[in-house]
C-alpha positions in Angstrom: 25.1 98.2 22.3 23.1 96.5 20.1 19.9 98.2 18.9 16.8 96.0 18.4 14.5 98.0 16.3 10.6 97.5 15.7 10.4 98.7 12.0 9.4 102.2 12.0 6.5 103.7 10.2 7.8 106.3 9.3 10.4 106.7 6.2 11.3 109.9 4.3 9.6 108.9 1.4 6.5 108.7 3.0 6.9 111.8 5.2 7.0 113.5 2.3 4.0 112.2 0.9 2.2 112.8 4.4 3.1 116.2 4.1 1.6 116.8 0.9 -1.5 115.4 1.3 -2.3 117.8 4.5 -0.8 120.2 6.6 -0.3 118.8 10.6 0.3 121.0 13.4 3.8 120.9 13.7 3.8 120.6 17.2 1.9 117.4 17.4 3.3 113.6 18.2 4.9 111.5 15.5 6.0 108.3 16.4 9.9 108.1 15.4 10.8 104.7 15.7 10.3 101.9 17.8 12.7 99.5 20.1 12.0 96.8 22.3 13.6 98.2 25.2 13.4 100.9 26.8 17.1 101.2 26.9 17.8 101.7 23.1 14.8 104.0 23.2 16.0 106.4 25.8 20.1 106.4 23.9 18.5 107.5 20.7 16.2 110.4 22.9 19.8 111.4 24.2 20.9 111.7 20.8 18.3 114.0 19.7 18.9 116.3 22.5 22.3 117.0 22.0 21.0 117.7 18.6 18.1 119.9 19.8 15.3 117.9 19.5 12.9 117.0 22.2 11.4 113.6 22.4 9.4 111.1 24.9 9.2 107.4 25.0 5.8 105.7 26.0 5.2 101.7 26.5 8.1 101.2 28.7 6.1 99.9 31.4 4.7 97.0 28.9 7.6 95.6 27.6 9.0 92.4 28.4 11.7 93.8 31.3 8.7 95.0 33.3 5.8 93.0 33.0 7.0 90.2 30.9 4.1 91.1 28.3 4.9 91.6 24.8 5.5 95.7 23.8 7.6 98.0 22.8 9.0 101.3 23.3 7.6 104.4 21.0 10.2 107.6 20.4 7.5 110.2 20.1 8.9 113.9 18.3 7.0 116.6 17.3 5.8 116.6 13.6 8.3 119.6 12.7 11.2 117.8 14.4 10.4 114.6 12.4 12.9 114.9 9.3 15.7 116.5 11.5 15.0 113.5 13.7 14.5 110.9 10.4 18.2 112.0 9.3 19.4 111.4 13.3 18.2 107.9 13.1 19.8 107.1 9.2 23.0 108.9 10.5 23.3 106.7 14.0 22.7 103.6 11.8 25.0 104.4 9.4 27.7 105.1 12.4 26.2 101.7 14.1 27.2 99.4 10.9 30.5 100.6 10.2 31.3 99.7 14.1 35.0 97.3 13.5 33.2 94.9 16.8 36.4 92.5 16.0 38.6 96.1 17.4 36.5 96.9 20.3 38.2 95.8 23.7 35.2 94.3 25.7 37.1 94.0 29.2 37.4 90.5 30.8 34.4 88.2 31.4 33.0 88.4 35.1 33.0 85.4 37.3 29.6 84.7 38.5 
C-alpha cells in the first residue's frame, strides 16, 4: 500500500509550541494528518486503535473516489492523544521506507 499523504499541520515541534502558548481541552479534535483517500485514512485509524487511541476521519464523501471533487481525508484525535498519535505516524513511516518492495511477492497479474 502506498500512502499518499496531504502534508500535515501538525509536527512535534510545533505541538510543543502550541502547548505552551495555551492550555486546550484535551479532549478536543486535532487534525492528525491528512490522505487523499479514504483508504490510507482509515489503515492509519486502525493503527491507532490497536495502540489505544481513538480517532475519526471526515471529508471521505468529497474526495475524488466519490464525487470526483477535489478533497481529502482528515484523521481527527483528541488533543491529549496527539503526541502518542504524532510518534504512531513517524514510527509507520519509518516502517513504510525500509519496505525491501524488490522482496515482496505481488502474486500474478489478473487477466482482464
Amino acid at each position: 500500500m502506498t500512502l499518499e499523504t496531504v502534508p500535515s499541520t501538525h509536527t512535534p515541534e510545533k505541538e510543543k509550541k502550541m502547548s505552551n502558548s495555551y492550555t486546550a481541552d484535551p479532549n478536543s479534535p486535532n487534525v492528525l494528518t491528512r490522505f487523499l483517500s479514504e483508504i490510507e485514512a482509515v489503515a492509519i485509524l486502525s493503527a491507532l486503535a490497536e495502540s489505544g487511541i481513538e480517532g475519526t476521519t471526515t471529508g471521505s464523501f468529497t474526495t475524488g473516489f466519490q464525487t470526483e471533487a477535489p478533497g481529502d481525508v482528515s484523521v481527527i484525535v483528541r488533543h491529549g492523544d496527539l503526541p502518542r498519535a504524532l510518534e504512531i505516524l513517524a514510527t509507520m513511516d519509518e516502517e513504510k521506507s525500509e519496505i525491501d518492495w524488490s522482496n515482496v511477492d505481488v502474486g500474478e497479474p489478473e487477466d482482464a
